[in-house]
N, C-alpha and C positions, 0 to 999 in steps of 0.2 A: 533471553529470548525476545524476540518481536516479532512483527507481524509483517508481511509484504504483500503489497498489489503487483499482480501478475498478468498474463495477455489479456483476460477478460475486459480490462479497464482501456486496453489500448481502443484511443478514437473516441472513445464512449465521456467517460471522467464525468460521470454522473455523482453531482459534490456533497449526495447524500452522506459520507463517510465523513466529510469534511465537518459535518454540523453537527453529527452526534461525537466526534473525539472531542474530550472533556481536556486534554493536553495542548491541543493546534498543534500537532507533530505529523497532517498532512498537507502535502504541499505539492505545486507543479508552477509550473509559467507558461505563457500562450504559445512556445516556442516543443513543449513537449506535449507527447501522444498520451500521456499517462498522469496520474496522481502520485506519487511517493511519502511513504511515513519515514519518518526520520527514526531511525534506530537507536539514537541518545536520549529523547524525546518518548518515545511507545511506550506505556505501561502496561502495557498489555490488557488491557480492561474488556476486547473484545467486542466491545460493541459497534466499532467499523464492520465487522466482518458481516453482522446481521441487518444492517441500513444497507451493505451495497449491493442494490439490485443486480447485480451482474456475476458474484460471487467470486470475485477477484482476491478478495483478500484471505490468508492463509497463514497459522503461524508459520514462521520459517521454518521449522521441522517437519512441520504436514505439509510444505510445498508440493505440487504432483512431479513427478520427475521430470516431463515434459517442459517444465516451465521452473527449475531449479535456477536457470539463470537469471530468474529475475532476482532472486534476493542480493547479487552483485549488482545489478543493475541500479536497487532499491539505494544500496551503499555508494556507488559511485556517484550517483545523482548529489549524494549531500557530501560530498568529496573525503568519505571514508577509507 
């Protein structure tokens, strides 16, 4: 399992998630809309989920269905 950021983060990339992951397993470049946790990397510790003001992040299994395509997205980003 791990975890993915989904539409809420687009635009936004508010880098509170980025300070409390105890890993560095999230990441983006000035070139993207969003954050991404790297899926090799996550341990799942969950405390991204409670720092992001915006409530973007989601284990992959509790995705809402609306927004299941981000956990590909999440993957293709780190060329999975």
């Amino acid at each position: 399992m791990t975890h993915v950021i989904a539409q809420p983060c687009i635009n936004v990339k508010d880098k509170a998630c980025v300070d409390v992951c105890p890993v560095d397993c999230i990441h983006s470049d000035d070139n993207s809309p969003q954050f991404y946790i790297n899926p090799n990397d996550c341990i799942d510790c969950t405390l991204c989920v409670d720092a992001c003001p915006v409530r973007a992040i989601f284990a992959e299994e509790d995705l809402p269905p609306e927004w299941a395509q981000y956990s590909e997205i999440n993957k293709v980003h780190f060329g999975k």
